[in-house]
N, C-alpha and C positions, 0 to 999 in steps of 0.2 A: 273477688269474694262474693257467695251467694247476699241475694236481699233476705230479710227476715221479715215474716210479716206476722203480730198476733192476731188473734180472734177471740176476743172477750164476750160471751154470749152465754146464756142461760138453754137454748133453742137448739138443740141436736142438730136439726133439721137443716134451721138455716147453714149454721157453723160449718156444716158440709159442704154444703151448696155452693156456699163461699170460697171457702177453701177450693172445691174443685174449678170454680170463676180463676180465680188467683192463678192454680198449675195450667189453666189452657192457655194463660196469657205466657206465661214462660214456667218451666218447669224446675229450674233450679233454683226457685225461691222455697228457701225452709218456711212453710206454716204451720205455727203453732198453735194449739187452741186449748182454751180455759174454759170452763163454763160456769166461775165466775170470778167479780174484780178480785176478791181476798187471795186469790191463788195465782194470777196475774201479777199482783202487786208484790206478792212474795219473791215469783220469780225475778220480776226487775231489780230488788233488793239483792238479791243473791247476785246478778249478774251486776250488780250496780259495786259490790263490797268486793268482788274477783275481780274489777275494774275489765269489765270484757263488755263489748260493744252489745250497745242497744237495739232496739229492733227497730228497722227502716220506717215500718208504718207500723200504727195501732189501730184496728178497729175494735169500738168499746160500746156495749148498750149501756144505755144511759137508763133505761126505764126497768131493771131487772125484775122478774117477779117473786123474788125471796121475799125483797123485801119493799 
């Protein structure tokens, strides 16, 4: 089964960057990205109430600038 990895980030730029870091390392990891936690947090709810597997890794910014 592929890995899952999010990317909670407000930052276009990086969110990319990253993502493309993640596929040179192996290319069958599903990454998914947010741009920001409310819509992240949804999805994990959603997959959390379908009882269907979590994502392997989270990266999350902690300093967003909405708010």
């Amino acid at each position: 089964m592929p890995k899952t990895v999010y990317l909670v980030d407000d930052d276009p730029i990086f969110v990319h960057l990253l993502a493309k870091m993640i596929q040179t390392i192996d290319v069958s990891i599903d990454v998914q990205t947010f741009s920001d936690g409310e819509k992240a947090i949804g999805r994990l709810n959603d997959i959390w109430r379908l009882d269907k597997c979590l994502p392997d890794l989270l990266f999350l910014d902690l300093r967003s600038e909405e708010h």
